[in-house]
C-alpha positions as CSV (number, residue, x, y, z in Angstrom):
1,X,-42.3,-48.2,5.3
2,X,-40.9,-44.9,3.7
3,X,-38.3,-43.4,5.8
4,X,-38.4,-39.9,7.4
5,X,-36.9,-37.2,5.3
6,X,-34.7,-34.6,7.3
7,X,-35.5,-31.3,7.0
8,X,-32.6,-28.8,6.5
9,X,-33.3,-27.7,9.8
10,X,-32.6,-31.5,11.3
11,X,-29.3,-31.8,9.0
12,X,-28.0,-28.6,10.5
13,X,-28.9,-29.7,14.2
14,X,-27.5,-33.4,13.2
15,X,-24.3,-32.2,12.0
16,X,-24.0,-29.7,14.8
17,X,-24.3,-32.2,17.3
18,X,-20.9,-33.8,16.2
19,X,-19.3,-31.3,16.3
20,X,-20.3,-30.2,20.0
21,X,-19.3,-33.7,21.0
22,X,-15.4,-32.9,19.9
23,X,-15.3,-29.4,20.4
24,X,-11.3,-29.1,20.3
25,X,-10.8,-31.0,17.6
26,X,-13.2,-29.1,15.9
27,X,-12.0,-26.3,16.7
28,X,-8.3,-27.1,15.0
29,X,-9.8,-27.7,12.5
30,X,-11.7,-24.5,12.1
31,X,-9.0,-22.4,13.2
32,X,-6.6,-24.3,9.9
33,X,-9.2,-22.6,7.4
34,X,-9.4,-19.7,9.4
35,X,-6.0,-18.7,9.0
36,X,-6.1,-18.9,5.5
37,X,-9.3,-17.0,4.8
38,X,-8.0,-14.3,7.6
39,X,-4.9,-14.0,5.2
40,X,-6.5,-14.0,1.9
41,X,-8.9,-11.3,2.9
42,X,-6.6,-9.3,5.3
43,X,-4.2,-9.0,1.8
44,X,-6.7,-8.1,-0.4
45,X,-7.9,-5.6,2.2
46,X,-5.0,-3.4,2.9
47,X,-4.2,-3.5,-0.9
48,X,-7.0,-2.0,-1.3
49,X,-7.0,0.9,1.4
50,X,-3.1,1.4,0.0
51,X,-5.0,2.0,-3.1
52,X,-7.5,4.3,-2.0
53,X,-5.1,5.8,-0.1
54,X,-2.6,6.4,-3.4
55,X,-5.9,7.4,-5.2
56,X,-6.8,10.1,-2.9
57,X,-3.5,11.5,-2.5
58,X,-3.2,11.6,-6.5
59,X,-6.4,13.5,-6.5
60,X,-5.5,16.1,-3.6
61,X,-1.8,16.7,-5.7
62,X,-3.0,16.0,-9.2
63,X,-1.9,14.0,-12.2
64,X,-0.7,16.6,-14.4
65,X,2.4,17.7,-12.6
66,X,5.1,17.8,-14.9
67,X,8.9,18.3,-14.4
68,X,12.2,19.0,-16.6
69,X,15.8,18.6,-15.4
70,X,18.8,18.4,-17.3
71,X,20.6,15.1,-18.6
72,X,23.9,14.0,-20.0
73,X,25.8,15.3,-22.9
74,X,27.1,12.9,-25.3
75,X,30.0,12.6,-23.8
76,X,28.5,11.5,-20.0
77,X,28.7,15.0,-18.4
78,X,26.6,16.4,-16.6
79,X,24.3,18.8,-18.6
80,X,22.8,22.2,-17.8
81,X,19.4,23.4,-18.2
82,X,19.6,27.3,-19.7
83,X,19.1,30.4,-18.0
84,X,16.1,30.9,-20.1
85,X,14.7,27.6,-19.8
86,X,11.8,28.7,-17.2
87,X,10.6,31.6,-19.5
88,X,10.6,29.4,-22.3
89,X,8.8,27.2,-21.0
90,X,6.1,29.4,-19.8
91,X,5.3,30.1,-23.0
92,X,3.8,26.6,-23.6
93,X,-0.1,27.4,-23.9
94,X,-1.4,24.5,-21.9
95,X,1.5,25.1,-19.1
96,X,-0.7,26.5,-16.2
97,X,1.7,27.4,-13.8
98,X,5.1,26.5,-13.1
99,X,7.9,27.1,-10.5
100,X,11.5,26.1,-10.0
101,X,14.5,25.2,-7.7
102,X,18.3,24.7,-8.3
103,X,21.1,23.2,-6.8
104,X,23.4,25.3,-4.8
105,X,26.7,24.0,-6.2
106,X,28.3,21.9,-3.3
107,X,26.5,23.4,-0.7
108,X,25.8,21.4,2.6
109,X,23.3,21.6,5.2
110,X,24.7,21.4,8.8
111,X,23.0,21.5,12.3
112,X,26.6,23.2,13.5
113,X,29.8,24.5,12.4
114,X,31.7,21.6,14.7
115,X,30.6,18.2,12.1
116,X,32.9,17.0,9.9
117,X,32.1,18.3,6.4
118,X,32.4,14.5,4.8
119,X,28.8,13.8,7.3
120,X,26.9,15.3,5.0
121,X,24.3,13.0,6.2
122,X,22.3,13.5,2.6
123,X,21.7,16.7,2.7
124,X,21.6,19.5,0.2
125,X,20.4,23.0,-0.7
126,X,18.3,23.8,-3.1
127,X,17.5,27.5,-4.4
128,X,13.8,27.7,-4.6
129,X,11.0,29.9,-6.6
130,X,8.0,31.3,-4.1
131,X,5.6,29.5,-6.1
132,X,7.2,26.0,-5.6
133,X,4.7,25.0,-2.5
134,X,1.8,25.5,-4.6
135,X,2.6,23.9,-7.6
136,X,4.0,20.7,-6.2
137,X,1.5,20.4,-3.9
138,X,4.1,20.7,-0.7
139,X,2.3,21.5,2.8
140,X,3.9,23.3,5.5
141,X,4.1,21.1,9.2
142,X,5.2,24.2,11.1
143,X,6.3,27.6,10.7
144,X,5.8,30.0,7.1
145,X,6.9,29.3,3.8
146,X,9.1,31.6,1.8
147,X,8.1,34.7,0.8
148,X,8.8,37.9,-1.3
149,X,10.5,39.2,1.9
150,X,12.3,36.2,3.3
151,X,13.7,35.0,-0.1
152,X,16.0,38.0,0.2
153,X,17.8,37.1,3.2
154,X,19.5,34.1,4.8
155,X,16.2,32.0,5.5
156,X,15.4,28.6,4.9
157,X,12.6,25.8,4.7
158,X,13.6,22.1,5.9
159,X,12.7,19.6,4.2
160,X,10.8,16.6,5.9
161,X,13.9,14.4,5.8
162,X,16.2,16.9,6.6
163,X,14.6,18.2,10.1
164,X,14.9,14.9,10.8
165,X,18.1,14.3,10.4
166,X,19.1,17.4,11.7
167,X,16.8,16.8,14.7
168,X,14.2,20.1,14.8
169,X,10.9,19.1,15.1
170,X,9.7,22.6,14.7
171,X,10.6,25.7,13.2
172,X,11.3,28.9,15.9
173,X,12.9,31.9,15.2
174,X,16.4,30.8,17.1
175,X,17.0,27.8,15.3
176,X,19.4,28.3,12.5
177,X,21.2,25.9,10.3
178,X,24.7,26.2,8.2
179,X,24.1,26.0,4.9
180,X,27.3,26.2,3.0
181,X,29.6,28.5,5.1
182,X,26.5,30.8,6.5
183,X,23.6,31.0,8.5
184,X,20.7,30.9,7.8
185,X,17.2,31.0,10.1
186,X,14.9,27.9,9.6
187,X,11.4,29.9,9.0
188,X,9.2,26.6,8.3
189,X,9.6,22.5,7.8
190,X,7.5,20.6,5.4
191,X,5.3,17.8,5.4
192,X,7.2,14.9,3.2
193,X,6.4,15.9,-0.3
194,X,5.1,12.8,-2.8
195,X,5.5,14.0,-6.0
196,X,8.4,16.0,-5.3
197,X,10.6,13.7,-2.7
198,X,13.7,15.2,-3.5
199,X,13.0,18.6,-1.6
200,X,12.3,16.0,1.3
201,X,16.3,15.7,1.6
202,X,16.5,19.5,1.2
203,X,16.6,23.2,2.8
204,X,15.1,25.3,0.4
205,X,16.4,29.0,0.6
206,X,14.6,32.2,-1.7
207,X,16.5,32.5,-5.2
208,X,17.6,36.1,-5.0
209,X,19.3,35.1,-1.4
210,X,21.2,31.7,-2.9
211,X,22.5,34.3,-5.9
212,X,24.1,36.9,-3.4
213,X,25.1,34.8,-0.1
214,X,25.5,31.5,-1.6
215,X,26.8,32.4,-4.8
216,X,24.3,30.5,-6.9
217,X,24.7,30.6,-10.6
218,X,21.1,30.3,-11.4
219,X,20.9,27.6,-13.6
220,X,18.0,25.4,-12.7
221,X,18.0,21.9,-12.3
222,X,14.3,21.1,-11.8
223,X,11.2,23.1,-13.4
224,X,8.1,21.7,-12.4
225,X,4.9,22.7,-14.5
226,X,1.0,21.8,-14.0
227,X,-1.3,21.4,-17.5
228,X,-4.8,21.4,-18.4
229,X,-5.2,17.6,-17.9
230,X,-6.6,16.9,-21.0
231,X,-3.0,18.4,-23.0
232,X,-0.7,16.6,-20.1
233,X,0.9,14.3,-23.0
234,X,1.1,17.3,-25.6
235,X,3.0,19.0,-22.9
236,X,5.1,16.2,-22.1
237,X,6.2,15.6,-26.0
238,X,7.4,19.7,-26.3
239,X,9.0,20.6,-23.1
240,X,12.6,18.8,-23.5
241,X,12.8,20.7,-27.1
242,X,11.4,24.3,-25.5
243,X,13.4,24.2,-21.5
244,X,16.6,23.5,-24.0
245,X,15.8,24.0,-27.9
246,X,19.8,23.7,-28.7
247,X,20.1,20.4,-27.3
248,X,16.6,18.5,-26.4
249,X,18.6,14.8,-25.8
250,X,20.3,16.3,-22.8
251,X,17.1,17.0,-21.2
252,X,14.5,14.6,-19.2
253,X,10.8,14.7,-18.4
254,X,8.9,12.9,-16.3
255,X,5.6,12.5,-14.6
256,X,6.1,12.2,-10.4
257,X,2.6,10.4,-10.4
258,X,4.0,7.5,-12.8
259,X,6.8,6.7,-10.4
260,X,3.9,6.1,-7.2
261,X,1.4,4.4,-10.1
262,X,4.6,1.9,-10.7
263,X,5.3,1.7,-7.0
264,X,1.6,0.6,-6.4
265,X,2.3,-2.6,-8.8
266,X,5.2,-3.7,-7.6
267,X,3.1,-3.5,-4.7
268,X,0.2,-5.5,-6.1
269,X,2.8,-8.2,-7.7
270,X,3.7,-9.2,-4.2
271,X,0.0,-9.2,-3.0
272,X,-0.4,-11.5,-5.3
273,X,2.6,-13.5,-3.8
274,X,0.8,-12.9,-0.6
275,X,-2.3,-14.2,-2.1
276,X,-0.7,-17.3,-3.0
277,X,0.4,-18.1,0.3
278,X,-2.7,-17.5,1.8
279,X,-4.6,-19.8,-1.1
280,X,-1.7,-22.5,0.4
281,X,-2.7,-22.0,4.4
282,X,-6.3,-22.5,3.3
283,X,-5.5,-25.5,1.2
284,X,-4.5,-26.8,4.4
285,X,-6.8,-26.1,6.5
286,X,-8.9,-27.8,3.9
287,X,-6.7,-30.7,4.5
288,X,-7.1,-31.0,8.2
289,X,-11.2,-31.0,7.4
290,X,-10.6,-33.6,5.8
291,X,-8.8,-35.7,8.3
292,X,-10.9,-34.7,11.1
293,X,-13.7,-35.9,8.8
294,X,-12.2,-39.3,8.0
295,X,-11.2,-39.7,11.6
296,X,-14.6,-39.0,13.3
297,X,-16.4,-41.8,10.5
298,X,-13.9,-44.0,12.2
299,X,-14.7,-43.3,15.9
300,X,-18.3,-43.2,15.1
301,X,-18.6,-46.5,13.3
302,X,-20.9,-48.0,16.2
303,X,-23.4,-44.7,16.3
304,X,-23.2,-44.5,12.3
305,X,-24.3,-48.6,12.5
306,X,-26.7,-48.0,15.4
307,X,-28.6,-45.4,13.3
308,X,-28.3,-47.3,10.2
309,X,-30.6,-50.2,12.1
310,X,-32.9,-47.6,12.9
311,X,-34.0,-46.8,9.4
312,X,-31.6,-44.0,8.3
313,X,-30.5,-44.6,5.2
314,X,-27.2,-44.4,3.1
315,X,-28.6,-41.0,2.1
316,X,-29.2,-39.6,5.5
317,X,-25.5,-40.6,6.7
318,X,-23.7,-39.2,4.3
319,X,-25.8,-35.5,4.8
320,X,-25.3,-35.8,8.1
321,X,-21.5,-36.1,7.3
322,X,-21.3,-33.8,5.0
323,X,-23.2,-30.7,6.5
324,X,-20.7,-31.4,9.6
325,X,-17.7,-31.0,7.1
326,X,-20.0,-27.7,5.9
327,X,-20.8,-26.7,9.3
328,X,-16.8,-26.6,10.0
329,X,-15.9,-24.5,7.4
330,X,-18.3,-22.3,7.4
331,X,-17.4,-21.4,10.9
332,X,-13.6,-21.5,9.9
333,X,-14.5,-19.2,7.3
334,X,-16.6,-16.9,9.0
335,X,-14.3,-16.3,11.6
336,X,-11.6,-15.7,9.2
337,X,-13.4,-13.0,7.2
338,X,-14.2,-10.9,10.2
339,X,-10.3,-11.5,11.2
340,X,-9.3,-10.4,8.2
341,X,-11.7,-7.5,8.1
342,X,-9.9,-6.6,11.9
343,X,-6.9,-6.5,10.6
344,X,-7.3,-4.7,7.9
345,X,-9.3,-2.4,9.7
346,X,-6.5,-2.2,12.0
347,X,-3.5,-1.8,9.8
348,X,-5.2,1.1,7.6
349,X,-6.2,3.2,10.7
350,X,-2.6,3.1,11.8
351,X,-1.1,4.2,8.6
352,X,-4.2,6.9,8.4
353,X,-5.7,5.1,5.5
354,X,-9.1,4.7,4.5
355,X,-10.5,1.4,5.7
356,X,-11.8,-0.5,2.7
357,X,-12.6,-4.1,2.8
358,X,-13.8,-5.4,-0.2
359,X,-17.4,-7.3,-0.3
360,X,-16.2,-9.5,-3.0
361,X,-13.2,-10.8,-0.8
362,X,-15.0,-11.3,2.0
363,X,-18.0,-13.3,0.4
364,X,-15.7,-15.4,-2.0
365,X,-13.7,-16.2,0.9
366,X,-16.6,-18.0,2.6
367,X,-17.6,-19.6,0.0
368,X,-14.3,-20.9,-0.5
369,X,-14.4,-22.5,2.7
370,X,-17.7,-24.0,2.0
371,X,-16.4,-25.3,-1.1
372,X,-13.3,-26.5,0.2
373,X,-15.2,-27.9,3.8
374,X,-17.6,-29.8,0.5
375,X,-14.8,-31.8,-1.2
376,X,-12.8,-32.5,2.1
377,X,-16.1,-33.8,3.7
378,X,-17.5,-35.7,0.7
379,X,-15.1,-38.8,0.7
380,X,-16.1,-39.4,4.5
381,X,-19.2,-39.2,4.1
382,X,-19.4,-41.3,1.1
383,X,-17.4,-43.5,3.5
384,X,-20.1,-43.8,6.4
385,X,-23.0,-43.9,4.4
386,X,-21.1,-47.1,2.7
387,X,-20.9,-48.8,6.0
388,X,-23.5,-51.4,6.8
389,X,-25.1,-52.2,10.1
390,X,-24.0,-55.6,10.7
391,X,-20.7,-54.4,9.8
392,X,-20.4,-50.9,12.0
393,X,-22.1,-52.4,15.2
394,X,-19.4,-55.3,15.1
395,X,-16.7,-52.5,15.5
């Protein structure tokens, strides 16, 4: 007499049914691979929404912001960009606009007249061209950015970093600042500036006002410049020789967007860290399939021997077996995903990110689990299915 067949239907109902009957132990289990599919995708996921994230913010500001400050002499000083430097280089076809600040000699930015000048707390001043908020890409929190008026007199724009420090949270008409040895009125604060971090630190006052109350020499330290993005490189290779034809060594050019590129893979290198340790908690959770596996074939000798002498065969056993170990997993797995979907879901939205969860994580963590939940449950139930019925019903 042929035996029944099982329909996939009856393995999944078969295997479920152990399960049910050890529901904590099960659920251990689960919760093992869980973890580590929760980790793996929760890791890929908010590396991904930083990465959106860096991608629209390189969009919105642009990849073909260039800027120029002076380097060292041979001899380790200091160097100086010329006076001319910003006309020369504005004379670079491809250069599509440019602006400029410049450090106000030793000029520090106090809250009042009463702190110690050695608490500089990082602060400095910077004299700054009208144009610099549009061709950095700088927004304004609160309050008005310099203009052809206010650049004239004692008014100044905080940096991010600096209202902070200085503690204004917004800019009003009565708040003033010492910059130097004067006064000057805080007219507006910016947002923190990514491609241009160092105004962050900074109160930006109008040029012509640095010259006459702050004595500013006009030298400047940083000219930034935007291209057509298809000559970005061309520019790059002729500005140190143009800002400073006499001495293009002592002058250095750089791309802001390369410096948040490069932060982004240091960022992915310990993802991948990250990714490691999440391939380890699922390992283990693999693991304690495997022994809840091995220890249910030896509680269940007497049901795996009773069935056995009712016609199932070695076959039928070690399905059963194995789509419980499947069953597991897939549970462990599929809870994991979703956590790790939560999370990242949950992470982005607080650091205002977009939420992006990639399909390709989430489905090759499953079937991770499944192929993990395969191998842990295959020596079990090669195991049972090995047993005979003389010998399981005597246990």
């Amino acid at each position: 007499m042929r035996p029944a067949r099982l329909s996939p239907r009856d393995v999944v109902r078969v295997g479920a049914v152990g399960l049910r009957t050890r529901p904590t132990r099960a659920f251990l289990s689960a919760l093992g691979i869980a973890i580590g599919i929760a980790a793996m995708v929760g890791v890929v996921g908010i590396s991904s929404s930083s990465r959106a994230e860096l991608d629209a913010t390189l969009e919105s500001l642009g990849t073909n912001l260039l800027t120029v400050s002076p380097g060292s002499t041979f001899t380790g000083e200091a160097a100086v960009l010329p006076l001319a430097s910003e006309d020369m280089v504005g004379r670079i076809g491809p250069v599509e606009s440019l602006s400029a600040v410049g450090r106000v000699g030793d000029a520090k930015v106090y809250r009042t007249d009463r702190i110690p000048e050695a608490q500089t707390n990082g602060l400095v001043a910077y004299a700054a061209r009208t144009d610099l908020r549009d061709t950095v890409g700088a927004r304004v929190r609160s309050g008005t950015w310099l203009n052809q008026a206010t650049s004239k007199y004692p008014a100044t724009v905080l940096g991010a970093t600096a209202a902070a420090r200085l503690g204004i949270g917004r800019a009003a008409a009565d708040i003033q600042v010492l910059v130097g040895d004067e006064w000057f009125t805080v007219v507006g604060i910016l947002d923190p500036a990514p491609l241009a971090p160092e105004l962050d630190s900074a109160a930006l006052v109008g040029w012509p006002a640095a010259e006459s109350v702050l004595g500013f020499d006009g030298h400047p330290t940083t000219i930034y410049t935007r291209s057509a993005h298809d000559q970005v490189e061309a520019v790059r290779d002729v500005l140190g020789p143009t800002a400073n034809p006499e001495a293009p060594n002592e002058v250095e050019v750089s791309r802001p967007s390369d410096a948040l590129v490069a932060r982004q893979a240091a960022g992915e290198a310990f993802t991948g860290l990250l990714l490691g340790l999440g391939a380890v908690a699922l390992l283990v959770g693999g693991v304690g399939v495997a022994n809840t596996m091995v220890i249910s074939v030896l509680e269940r000798r007497a049901e795996i021997g009773l069935r056995r002498s009712l016609g199932a065969t070695r076959g039928q056993i070690r399905t059963q077996f194995l789509a419980e170990s499947l069953l597991l997993s897939a549970l462990g797995g599929t809870g994991g995903a979703l956590l790790g979907a939560a999370v990242t879901a949950g992470y982005a939205t607080y650091q205002l990110w977009p939420v992006v969860v990639p399909l390709w994580a989430v489905v090759g963590g499953v079937l991770a689990t499944l192929g993990i939940g395969g191998l842990a449950g295959l020596y079990p139930a090669v195991r049972a299915s090995r047993l005979s019925p003389t010998e399981a019903l005597a246990t």
